[in-house]
VEXKOL-98221 format. One record per residue (C-alpha): z, x, y. Coordinates in Angstrom, 1 decimal. Last residue first. Example, Ala and Ser with C-alpha at 12.3 -4.5 7.8 and 13.67 -1.06 7.14 Angstrom:
# residues 2
{r {7.1; 13.7; -1.1}}
{r {7.8; 12.3; -4.5}}
# end
This chain:
# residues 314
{r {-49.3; -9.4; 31.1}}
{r {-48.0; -9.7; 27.6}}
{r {-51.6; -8.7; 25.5}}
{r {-53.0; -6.0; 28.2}}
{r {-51.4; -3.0; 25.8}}
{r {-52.1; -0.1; 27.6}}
{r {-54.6; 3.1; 26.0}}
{r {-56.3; 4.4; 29.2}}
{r {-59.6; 2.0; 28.4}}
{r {-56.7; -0.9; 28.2}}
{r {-55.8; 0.3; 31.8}}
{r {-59.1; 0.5; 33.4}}
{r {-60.4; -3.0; 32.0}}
{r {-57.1; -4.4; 33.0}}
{r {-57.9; -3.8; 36.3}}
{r {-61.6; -4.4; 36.1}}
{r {-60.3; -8.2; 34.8}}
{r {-57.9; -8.7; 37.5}}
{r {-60.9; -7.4; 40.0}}
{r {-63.2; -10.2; 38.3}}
{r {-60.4; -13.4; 38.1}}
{r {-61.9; -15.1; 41.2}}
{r {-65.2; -14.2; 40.2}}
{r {-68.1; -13.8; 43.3}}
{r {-67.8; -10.6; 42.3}}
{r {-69.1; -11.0; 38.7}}
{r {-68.5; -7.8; 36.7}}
{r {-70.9; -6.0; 34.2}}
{r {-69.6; -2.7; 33.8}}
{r {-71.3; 0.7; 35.4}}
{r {-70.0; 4.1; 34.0}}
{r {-68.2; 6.8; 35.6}}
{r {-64.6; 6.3; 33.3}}
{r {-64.9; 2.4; 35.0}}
{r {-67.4; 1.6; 37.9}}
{r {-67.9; -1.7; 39.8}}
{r {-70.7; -2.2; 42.3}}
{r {-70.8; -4.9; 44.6}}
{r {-73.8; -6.1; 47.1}}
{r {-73.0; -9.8; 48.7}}
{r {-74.6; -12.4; 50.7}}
{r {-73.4; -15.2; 52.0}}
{r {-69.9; -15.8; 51.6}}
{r {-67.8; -18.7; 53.7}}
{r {-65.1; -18.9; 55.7}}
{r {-63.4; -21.9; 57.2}}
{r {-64.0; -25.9; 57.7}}
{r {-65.0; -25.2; 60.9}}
{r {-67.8; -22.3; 60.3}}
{r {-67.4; -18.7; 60.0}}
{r {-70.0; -16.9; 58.2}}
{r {-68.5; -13.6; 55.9}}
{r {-71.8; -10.9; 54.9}}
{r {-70.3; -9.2; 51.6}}
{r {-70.0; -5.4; 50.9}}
{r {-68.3; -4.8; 47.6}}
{r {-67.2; -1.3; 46.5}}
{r {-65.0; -0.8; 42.8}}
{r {-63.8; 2.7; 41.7}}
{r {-62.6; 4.2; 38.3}}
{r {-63.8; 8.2; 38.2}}
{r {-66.1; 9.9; 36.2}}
{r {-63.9; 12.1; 33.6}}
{r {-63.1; 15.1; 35.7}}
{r {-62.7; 13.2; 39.1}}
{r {-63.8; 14.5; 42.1}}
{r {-67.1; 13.6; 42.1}}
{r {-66.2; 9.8; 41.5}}
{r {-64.9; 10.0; 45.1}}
{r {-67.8; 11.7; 46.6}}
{r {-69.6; 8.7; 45.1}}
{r {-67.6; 6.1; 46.3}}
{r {-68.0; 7.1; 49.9}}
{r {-71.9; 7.5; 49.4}}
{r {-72.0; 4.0; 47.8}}
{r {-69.7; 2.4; 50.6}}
{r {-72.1; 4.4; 53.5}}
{r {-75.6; 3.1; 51.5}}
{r {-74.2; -0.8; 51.5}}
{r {-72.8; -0.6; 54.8}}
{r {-76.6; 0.2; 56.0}}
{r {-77.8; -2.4; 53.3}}
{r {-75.6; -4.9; 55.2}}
{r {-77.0; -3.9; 58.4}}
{r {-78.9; -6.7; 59.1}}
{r {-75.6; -8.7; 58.6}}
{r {-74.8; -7.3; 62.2}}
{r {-75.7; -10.0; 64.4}}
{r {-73.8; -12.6; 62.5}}
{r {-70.7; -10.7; 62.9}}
{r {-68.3; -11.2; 60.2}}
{r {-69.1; -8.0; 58.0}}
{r {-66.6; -7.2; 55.3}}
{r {-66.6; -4.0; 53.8}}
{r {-64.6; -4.2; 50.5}}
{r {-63.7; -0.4; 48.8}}
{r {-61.1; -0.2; 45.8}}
{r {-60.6; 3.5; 44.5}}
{r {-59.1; 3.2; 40.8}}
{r {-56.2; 5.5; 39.4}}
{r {-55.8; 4.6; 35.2}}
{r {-56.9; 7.7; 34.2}}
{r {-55.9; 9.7; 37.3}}
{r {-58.5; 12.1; 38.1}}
{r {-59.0; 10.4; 41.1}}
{r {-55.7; 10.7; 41.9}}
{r {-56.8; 14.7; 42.4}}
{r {-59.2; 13.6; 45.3}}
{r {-56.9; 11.5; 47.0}}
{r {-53.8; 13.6; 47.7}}
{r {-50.9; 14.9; 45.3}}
{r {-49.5; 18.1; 45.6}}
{r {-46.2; 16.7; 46.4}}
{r {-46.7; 14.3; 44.3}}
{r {-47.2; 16.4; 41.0}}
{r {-47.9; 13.7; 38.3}}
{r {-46.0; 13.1; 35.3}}
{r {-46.8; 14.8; 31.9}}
{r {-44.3; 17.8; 30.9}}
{r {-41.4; 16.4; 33.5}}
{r {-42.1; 13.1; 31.4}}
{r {-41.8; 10.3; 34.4}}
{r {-45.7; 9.0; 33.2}}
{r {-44.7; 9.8; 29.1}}
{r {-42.5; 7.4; 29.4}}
{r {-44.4; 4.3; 31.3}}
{r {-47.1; 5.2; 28.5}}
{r {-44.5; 4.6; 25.4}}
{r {-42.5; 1.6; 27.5}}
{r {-45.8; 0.1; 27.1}}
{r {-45.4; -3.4; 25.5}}
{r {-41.4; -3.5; 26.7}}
{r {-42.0; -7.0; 28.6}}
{r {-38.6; -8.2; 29.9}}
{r {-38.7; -5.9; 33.4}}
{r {-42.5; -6.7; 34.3}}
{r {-43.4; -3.5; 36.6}}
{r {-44.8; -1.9; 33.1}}
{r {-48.4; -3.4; 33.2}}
{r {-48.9; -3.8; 37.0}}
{r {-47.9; -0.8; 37.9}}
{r {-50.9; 1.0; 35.7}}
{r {-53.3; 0.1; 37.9}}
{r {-52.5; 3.1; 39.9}}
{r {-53.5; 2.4; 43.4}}
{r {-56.4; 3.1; 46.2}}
{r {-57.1; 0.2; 48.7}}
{r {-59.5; 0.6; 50.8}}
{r {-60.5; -3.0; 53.3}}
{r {-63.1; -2.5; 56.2}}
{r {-63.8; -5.0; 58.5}}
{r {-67.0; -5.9; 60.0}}
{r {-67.7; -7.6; 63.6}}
{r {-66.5; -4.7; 66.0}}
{r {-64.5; -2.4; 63.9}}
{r {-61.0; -2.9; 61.9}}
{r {-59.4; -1.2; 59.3}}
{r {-57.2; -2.7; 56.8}}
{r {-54.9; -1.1; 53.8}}
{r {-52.2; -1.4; 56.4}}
{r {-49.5; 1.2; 55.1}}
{r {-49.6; 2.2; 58.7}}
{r {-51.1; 0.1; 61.4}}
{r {-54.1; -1.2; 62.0}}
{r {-56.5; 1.3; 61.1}}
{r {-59.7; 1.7; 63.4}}
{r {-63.1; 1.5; 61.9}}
{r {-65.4; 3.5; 63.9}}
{r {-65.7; 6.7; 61.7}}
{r {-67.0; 4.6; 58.5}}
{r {-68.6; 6.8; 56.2}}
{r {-66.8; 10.4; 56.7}}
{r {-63.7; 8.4; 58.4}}
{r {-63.1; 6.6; 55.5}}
{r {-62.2; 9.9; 53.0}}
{r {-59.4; 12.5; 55.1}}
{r {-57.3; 10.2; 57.1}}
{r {-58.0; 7.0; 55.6}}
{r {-58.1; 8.1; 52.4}}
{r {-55.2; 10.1; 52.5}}
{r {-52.9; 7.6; 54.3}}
{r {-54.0; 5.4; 51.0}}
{r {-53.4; 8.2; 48.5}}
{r {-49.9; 9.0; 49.4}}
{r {-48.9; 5.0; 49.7}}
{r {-50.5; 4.5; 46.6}}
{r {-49.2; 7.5; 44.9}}
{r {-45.6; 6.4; 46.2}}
{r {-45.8; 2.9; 44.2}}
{r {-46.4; 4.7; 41.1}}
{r {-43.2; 6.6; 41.5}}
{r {-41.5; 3.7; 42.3}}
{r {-42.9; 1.6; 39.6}}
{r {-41.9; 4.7; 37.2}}
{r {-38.2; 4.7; 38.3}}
{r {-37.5; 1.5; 37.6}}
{r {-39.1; 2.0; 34.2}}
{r {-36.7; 4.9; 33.5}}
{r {-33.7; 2.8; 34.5}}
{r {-35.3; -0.2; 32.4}}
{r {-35.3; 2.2; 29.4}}
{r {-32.0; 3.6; 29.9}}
{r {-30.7; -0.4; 30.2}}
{r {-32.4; -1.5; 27.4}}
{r {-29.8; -1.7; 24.5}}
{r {-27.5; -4.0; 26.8}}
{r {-29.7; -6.6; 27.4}}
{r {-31.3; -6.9; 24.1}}
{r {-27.9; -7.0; 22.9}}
{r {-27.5; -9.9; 25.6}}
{r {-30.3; -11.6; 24.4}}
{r {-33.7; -11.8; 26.5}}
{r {-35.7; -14.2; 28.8}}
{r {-34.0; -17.1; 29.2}}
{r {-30.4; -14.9; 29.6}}
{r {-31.8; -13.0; 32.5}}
{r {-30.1; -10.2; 33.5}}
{r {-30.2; -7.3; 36.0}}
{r {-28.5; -4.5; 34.9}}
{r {-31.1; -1.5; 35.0}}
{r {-31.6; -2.4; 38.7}}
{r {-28.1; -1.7; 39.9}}
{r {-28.8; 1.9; 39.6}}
{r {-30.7; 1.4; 43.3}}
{r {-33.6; 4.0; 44.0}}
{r {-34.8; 4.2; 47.8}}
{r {-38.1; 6.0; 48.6}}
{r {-38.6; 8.7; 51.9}}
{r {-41.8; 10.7; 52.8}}
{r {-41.8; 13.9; 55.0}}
{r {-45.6; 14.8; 56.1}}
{r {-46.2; 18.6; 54.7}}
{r {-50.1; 17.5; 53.7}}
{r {-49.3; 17.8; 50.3}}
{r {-46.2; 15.1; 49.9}}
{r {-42.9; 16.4; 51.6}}
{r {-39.7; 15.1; 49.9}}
{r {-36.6; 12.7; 50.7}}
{r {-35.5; 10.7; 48.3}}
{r {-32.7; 7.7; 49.1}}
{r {-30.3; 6.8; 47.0}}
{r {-28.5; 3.8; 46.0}}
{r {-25.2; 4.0; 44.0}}
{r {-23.8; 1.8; 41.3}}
{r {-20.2; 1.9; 39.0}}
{r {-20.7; -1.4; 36.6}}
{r {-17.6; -3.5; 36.5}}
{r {-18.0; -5.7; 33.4}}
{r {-18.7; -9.4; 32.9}}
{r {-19.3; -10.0; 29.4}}
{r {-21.2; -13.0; 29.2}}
{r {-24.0; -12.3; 32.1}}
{r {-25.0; -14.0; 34.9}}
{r {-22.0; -12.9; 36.9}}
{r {-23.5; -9.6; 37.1}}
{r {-20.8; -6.8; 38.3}}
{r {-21.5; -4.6; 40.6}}
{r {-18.9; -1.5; 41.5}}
{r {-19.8; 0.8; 44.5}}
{r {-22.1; 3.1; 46.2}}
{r {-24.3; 3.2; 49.3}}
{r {-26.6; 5.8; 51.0}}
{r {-26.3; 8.5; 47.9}}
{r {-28.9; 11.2; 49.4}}
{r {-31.3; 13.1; 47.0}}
{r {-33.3; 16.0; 48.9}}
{r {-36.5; 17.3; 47.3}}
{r {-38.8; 20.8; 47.1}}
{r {-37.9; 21.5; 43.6}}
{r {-41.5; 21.2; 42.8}}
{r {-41.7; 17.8; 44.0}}
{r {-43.0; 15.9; 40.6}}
{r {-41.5; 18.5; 38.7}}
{r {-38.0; 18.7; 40.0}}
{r {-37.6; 15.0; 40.5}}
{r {-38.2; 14.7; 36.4}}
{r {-35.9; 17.5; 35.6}}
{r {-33.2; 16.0; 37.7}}
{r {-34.0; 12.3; 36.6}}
{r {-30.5; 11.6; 34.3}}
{r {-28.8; 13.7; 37.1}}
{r {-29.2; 12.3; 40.2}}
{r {-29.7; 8.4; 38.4}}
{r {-26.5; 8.2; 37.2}}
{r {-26.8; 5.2; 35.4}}
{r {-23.1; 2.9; 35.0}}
{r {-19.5; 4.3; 34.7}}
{r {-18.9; 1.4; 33.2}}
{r {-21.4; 1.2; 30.8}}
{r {-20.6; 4.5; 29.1}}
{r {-16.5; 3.6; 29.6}}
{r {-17.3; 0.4; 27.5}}
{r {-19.2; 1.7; 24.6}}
{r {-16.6; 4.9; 24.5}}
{r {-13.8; 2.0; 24.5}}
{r {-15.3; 0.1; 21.7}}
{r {-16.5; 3.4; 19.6}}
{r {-12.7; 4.3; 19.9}}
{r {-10.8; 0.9; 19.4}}
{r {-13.2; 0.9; 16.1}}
{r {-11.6; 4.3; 15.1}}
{r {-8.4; 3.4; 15.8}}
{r {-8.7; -0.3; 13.6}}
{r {-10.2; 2.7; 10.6}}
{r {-7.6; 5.1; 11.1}}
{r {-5.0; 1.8; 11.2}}
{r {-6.7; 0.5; 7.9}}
{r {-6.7; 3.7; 5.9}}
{r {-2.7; 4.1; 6.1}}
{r {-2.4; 0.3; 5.6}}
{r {-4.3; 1.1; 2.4}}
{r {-2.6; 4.2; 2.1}}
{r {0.9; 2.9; 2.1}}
{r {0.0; 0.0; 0.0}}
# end
């Protein structure tokens, strides 16, 4: 009997153990400083400032067991390639967001890391747009289109008298990990923060995204004036020349879309005329309708699927 109650209180001490291990681990929440260190250190080549802007304990009522979780928000500070200082927030709260329609609460709890990591791949992707887009306007539109003017920063518009130019560069590959329930390509959203695979962004500008697999250049010229749809071959040429130079950079053939599309105004609205689009995936042509309302979604998950994402869940 001795034993057996012996045997029993090891084994009641060691469940009290893994219990209060489990609980001091979540507890003292995601630290985000050092779980990313050799991630940060690669993608700014050391050349990065980490500031805690807020901490705390957060507890989500939404969940069963409701446990203090230590949080901080950061902000990043780095230069990008062209020595202008950029700044991104990071928040450890985001790994504990809940939603009981949507998962179980041991699905909840075993995917915290991975929703950390995932957190911090949408921001990452989110900065090569921001990078590439001040790139493209500074360095790529104004070879084609040097009397557009931007309208402010981040804008992915610029304007000129009676056409409007729209570029928006971006890594397709937000829109197949940003969804927090959907674990289809945790693999790919891994290997992009992998210190041996992610991108350098502080070397990053437009013409090594394009080498990018799932990077695509989006070009839209869209002439309003009525006296100047005579020149939609004109805008046609400059959008194809643009693109080109573009695709030129990349090793593989580039992703890019250009559509140039006459716009008349009339009371009820707008309404297309005319239209010239090209889309391009891996340097070949596809087949795409632009007059589609689904078409870009469909180049999008063209580009992805190509780069080896599961499309099925988004």
């Amino acid at each position: 009997m001795k034993t057996k109650a012996k045997a029993a209180l090891i084994s009641a001490a060691a469940v009290v153990g893994v219990a209060g291990g489990i609980w001091f681990s979540w507890c003292s929440g995601i630290n985000y400083e050092r779980r990313y260190k050799k991630l940060f250190d690669k993608t700014f080549k050391g050349d990065y400032k980490i500031t805690v802007t807020e901490s705390g304990f957060y507890t989500n009522k939404k969940t069963p067991i409701k446990l203090p979780v230590r949080y901080k928000v950061y902000d990043v500070e780095y230069k990008d390639k062209n020595d202008k200082e950029r700044h991104f927030d990071l928040d450890s709260r985001y790994p504990y967001i809940y939603e009981p329609d949507h998962e179980t609460l041991l699905e909840y709890i075993k995917n915290k890391n991975i929703n950390a990591d995932k957190d911090v791949a949408i921001t990452l992707n989110n900065e090569i747009h921001l990078i590439t887009l001040d790139d493209g306007f500074d360095d790529l539109l104004p070879k084609y289109f040097d009397d557009v003017e931007r309208k402010y920063d981040t804008s992915i518009f610029a304007d000129s008298d009676g056409y409007r130019v729209i570029l928006l560069p971006i890594d397709n590959s937000f829109d197949y990990i940003d969804n927090y329930y959907n674990h289809n390509n945790d693999d790919k959203m891994q290997e992009f923060i992998s210190p041996k695979t992610c991108p350098v962004l502080s070397d990053l500008d437009w013409r090594s995204a394009a080498d990018i697999k799932t990077f695509s250049l989006d070009l839209s010229v869209i002439i309003t004036d009525e006296s100047k749809f005579g020149l939609m071959d004109e805008y046609t040429e400059k959008a194809e020349a643009l693109c080109k130079e573009f695709a030129d950079a990349s090793d593989f053939g580039g992703n890019y879309k250009y559509l140039v599309r006459t716009i008349k105004e009339d009371g009820e609205g707008s309404k297309a005329i005319d239209s010239n689009a090209l889309y391009v995936i891996n340097g070949k042509k596809v087949d795409l309708d632009p007059d589609d309302n689904i078409t870009y979604q469909k180049f999008k998950d063209m580009i992805v699927e190509k780069a080896g994402y599961d499309i099925s869940d988004r």
